[in-house]
VODO-236131 format. One record per residue: residue in three letters; x, y, z of N, C-alpha, C in turn. Coordinates in steps of 0.001 Angstrom, whole numbers, always signed. Example, Ala and Ser with C-alpha at 12.3 -4.5 7.8 and 13.67 -1.06 7.14 Angstrom:
+---------+---------+---------+---------+---------+---------+---------+---------+---------+---------+
! residuo !   neast !  nnorth !     nup !  caeast ! canorth !    caup !   ceast !  cnorth !     cup !
+---------+---------+---------+---------+---------+---------+---------+---------+---------+---------+
!     ALA !  +13190 !   -5690 !   +7800 !  +12300 !   -4500 !   +7800 !  +13200 !   -3300 !   +7800 !
!     SER !  +12850 !   -2250 !   +7080 !  +13670 !   -1060 !   +7140 !  +12900 !     +30 !   +7870 !
+---------+---------+---------+---------+---------+---------+---------+---------+---------+---------+
This chain:
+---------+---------+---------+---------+---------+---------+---------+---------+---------+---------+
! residuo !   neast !  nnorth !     nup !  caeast ! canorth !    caup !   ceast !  cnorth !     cup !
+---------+---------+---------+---------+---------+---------+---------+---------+---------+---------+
!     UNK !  -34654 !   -8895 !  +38476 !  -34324 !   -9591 !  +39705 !  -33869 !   -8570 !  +40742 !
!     UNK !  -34752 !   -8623 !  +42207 !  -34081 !   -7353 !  +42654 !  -33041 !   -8035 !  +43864 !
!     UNK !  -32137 !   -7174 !  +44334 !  -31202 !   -8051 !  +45014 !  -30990 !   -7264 !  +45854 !
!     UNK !  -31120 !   -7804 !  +47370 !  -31336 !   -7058 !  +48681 !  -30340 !   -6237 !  +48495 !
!     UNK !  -29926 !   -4948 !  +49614 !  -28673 !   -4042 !  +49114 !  -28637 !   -3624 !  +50874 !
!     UNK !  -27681 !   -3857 !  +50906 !  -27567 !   -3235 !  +52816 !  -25802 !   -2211 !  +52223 !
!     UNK !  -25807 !   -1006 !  +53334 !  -24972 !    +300 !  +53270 !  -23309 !    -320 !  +54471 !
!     UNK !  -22905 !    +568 !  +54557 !  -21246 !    -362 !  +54942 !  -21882 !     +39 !  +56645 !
!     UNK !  -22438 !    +744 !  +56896 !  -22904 !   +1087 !  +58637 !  -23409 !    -409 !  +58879 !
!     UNK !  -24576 !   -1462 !  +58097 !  -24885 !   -2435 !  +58765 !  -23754 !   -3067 !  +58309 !
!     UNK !  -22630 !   -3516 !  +57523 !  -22025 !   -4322 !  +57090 !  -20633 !   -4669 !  +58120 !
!     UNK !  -20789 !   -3380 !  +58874 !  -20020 !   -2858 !  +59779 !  -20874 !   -4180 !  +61245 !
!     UNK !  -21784 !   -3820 !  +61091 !  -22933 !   -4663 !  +62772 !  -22370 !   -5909 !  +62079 !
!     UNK !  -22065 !   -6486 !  +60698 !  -22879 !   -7851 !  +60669 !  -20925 !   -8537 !  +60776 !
!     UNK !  -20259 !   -7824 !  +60686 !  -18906 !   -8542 !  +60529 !  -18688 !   -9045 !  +61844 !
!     UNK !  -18994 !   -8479 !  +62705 !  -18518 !   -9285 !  +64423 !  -19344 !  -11119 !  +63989 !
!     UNK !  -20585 !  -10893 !  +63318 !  -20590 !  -12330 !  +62815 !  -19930 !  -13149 !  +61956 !
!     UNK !  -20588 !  -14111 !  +61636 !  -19370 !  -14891 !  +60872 !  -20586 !  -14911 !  +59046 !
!     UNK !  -19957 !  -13906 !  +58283 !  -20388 !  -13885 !  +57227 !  -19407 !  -14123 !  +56077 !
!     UNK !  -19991 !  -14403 !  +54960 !  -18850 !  -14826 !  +54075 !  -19311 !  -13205 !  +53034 !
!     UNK !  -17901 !  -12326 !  +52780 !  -17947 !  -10923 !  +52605 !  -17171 !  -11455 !  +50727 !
!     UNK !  -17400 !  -11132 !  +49969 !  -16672 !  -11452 !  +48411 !  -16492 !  -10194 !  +48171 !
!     UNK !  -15106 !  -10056 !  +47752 !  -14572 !   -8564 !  +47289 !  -14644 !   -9317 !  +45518 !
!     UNK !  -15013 !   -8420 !  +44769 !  -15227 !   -8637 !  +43316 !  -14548 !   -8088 !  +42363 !
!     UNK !  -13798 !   -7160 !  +43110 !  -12533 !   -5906 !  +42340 !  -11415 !   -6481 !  +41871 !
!     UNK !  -10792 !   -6118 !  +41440 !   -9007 !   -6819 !  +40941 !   -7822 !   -6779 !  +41942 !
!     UNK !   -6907 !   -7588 !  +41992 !   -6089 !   -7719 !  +42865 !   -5596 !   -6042 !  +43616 !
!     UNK !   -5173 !   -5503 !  +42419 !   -4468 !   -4494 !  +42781 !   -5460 !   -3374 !  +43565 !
!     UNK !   -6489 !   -2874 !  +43290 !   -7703 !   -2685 !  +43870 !   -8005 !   -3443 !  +45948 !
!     UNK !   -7517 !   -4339 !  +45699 !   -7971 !   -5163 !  +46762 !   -6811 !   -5357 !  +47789 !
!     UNK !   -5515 !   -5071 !  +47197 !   -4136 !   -4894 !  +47698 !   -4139 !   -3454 !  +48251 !
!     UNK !   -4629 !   -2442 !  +48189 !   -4744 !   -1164 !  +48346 !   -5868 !   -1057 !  +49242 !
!     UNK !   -6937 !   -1352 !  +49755 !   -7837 !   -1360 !  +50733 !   -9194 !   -2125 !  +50914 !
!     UNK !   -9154 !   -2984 !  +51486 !   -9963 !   -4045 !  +51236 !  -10905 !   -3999 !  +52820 !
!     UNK !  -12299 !   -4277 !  +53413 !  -12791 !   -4707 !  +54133 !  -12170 !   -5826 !  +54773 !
!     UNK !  -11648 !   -5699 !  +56249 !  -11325 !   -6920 !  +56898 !  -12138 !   -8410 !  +57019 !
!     UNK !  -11522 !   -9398 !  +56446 !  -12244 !  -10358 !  +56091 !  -13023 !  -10841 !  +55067 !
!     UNK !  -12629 !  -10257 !  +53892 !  -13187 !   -9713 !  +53071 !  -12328 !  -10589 !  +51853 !
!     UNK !  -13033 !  -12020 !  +51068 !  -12441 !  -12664 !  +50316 !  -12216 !  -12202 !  +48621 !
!     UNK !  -10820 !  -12352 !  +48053 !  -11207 !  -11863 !  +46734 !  -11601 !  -12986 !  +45948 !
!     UNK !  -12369 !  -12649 !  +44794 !  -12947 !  -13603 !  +43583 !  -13247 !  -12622 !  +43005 !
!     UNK !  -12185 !  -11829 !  +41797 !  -12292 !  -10782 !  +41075 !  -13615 !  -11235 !  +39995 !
!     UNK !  -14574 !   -9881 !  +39584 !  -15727 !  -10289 !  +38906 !  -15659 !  -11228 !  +38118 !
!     UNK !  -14766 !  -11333 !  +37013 !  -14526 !  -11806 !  +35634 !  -13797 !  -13255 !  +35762 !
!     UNK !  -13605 !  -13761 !  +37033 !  -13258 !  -14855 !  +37525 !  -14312 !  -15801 !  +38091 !
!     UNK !  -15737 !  -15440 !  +38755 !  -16989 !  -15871 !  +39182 !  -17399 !  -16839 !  +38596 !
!     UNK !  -17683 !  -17200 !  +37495 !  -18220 !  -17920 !  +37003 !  -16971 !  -19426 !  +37285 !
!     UNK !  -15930 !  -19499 !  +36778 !  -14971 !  -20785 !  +37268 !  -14586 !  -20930 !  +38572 !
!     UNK !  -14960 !  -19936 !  +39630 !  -14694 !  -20100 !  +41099 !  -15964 !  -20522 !  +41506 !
!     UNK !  -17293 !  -20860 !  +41070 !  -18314 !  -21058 !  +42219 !  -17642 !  -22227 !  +43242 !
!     UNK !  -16960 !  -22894 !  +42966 !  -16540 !  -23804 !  +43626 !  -16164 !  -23254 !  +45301 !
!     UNK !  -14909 !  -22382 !  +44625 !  -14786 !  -21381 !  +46153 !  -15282 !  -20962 !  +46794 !
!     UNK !  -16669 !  -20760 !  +46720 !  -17322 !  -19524 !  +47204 !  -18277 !  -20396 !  +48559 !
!     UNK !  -17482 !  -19574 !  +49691 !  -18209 !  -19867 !  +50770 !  -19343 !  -20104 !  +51142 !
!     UNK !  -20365 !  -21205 !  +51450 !  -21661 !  -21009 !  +52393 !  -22769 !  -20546 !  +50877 !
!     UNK !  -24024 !  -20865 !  +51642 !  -25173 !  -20170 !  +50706 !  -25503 !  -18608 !  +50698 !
!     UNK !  -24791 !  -18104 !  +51450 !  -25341 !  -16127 !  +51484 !  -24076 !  -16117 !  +51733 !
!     UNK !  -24185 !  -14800 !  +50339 !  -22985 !  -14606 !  +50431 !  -23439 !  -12693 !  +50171 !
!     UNK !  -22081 !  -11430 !  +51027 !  -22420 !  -10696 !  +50493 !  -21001 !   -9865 !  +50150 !
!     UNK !  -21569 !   -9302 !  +48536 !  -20826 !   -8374 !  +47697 !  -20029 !   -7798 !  +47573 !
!     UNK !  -19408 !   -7422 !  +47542 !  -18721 !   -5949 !  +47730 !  -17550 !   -5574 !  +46451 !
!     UNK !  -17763 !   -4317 !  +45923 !  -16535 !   -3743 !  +45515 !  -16181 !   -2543 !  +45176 !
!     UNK !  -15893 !   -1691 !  +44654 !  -15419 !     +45 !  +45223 !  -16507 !    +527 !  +45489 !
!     UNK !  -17588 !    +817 !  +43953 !  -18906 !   +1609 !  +44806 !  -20191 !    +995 !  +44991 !
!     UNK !  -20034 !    -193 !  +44293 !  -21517 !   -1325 !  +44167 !  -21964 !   -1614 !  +43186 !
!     UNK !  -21288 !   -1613 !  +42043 !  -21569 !   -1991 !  +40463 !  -21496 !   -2989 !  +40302 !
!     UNK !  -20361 !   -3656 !  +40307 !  -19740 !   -4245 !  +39545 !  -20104 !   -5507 !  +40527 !
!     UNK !  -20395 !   -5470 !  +41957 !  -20860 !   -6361 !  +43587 !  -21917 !   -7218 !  +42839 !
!     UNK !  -22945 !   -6046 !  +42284 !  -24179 !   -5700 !  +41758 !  -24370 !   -7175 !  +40786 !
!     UNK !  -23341 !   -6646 !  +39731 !  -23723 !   -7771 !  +38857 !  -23100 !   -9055 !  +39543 !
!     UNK !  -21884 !   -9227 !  +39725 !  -22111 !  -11080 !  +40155 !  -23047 !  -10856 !  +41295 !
!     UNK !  -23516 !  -10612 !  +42225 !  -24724 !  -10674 !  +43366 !  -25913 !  -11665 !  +42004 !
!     UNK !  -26209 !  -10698 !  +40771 !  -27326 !  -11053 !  +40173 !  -27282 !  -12493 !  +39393 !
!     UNK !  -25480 !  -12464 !  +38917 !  -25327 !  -13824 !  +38366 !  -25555 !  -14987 !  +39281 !
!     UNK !  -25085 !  -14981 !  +40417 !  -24959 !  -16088 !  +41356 !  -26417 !  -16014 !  +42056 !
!     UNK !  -27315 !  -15467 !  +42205 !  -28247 !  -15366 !  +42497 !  -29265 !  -16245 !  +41397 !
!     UNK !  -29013 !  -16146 !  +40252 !  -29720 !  -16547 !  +38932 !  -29226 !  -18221 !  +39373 !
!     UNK !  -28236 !  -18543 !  +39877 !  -27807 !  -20008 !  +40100 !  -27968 !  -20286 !  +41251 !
!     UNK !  -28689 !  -19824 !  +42099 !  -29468 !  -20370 !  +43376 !  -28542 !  -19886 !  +44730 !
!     UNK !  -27246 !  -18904 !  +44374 !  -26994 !  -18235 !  +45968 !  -27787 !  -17227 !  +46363 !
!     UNK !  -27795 !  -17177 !  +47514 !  -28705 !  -15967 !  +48194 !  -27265 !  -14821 !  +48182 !
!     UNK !  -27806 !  -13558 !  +47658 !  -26614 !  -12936 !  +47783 !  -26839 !  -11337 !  +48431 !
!     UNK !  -26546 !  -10557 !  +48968 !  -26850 !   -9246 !  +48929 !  -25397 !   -8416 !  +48569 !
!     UNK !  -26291 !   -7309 !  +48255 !  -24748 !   -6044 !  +48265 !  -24512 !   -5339 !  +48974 !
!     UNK !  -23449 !   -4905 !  +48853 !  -23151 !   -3753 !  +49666 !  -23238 !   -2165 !  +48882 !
!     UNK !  -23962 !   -1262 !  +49021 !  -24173 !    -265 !  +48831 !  -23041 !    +900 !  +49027 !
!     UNK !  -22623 !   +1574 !  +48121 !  -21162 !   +1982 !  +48820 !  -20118 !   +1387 !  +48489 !
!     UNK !  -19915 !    +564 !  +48952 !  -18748 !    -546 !  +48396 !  -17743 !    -264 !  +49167 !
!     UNK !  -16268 !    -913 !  +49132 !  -15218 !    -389 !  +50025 !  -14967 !   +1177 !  +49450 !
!     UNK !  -15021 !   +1707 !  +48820 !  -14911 !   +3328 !  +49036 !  -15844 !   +4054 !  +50202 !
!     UNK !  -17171 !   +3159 !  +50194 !  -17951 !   +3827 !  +51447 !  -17305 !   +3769 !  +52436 !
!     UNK !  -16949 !   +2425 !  +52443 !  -16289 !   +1966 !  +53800 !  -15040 !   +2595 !  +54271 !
!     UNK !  -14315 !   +2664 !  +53576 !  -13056 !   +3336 !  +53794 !  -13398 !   +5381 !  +54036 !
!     UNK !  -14298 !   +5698 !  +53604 !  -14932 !   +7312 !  +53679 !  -15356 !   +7221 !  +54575 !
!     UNK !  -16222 !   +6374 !  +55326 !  -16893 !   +6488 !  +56637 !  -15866 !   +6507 !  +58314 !
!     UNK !  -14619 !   +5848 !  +57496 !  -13604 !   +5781 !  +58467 !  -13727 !   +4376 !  +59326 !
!     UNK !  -13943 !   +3381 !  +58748 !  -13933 !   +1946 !  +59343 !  -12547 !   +1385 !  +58919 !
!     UNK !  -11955 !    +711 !  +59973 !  -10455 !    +138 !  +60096 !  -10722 !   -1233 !  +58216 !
!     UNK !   -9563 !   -1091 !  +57902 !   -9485 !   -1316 !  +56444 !   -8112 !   -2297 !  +56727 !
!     UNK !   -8145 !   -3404 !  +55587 !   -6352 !   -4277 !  +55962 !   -6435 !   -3324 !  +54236 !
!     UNK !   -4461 !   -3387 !  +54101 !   -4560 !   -3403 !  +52595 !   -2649 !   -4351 !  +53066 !
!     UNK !   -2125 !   -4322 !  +50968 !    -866 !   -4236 !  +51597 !   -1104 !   -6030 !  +50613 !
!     UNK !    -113 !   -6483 !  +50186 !    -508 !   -7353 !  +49104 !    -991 !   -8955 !  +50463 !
!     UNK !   -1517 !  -10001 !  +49593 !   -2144 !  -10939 !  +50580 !   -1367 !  -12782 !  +49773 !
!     UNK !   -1598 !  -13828 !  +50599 !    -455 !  -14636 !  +49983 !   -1640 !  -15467 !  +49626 !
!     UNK !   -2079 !  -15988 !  +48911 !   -2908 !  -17092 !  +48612 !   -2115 !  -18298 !  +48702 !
+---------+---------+---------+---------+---------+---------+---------+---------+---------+---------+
């Protein structure tokens, strides 16, 4: 199954829109530097959250694109349109794009 893959430069164009961004990493991971706007649903949690999960396209993300990778392919196998992010927030944060971190209140 191949699963579209866009780099943090377009992910960067597409955030002034209104996209639904899934961080897939673990809290503490995601407390430390996260993409602005950027929802968590840690990997190993995916499967009992589809409920949560924003809208039909949804895209990926988590440190370098592994781990994005696989739920992108699971939720994809169950009919979301999903892409990744290439890079992951380590790209993002290396390229020098404004980052929130700092713990978050659910």
């Amino acid at each position: 199954m191949e699963i579209p893959e866009i780099g943090v430069a377009e992910l960067a164009e597409l955030l002034s829109g209104d996209i639904s961004l899934i961080d897939v990493r673990e809290p503490d991971e995601y407390a430390e530097a996260r993409v602005p706007g950027a929802i968590l649903i840690p990997l190993e949690t995916i499967p009992e959250r589809v409920s949560d999960l924003p809208g039909n396209h949804l895209y990926m993300i988590c440190a370098l694109g592994g781990r994005s990778l696989k739920a992108a392919e699971y939720l994809t196998a169950r009919g979301w349109t999903c892409t990744n992010v290439a890079g992951g927030t380590n790209g993002w944060v290396e390229a020098g794009y404004p980052y929130d971190s700092g713990p978050t209140v659910d």
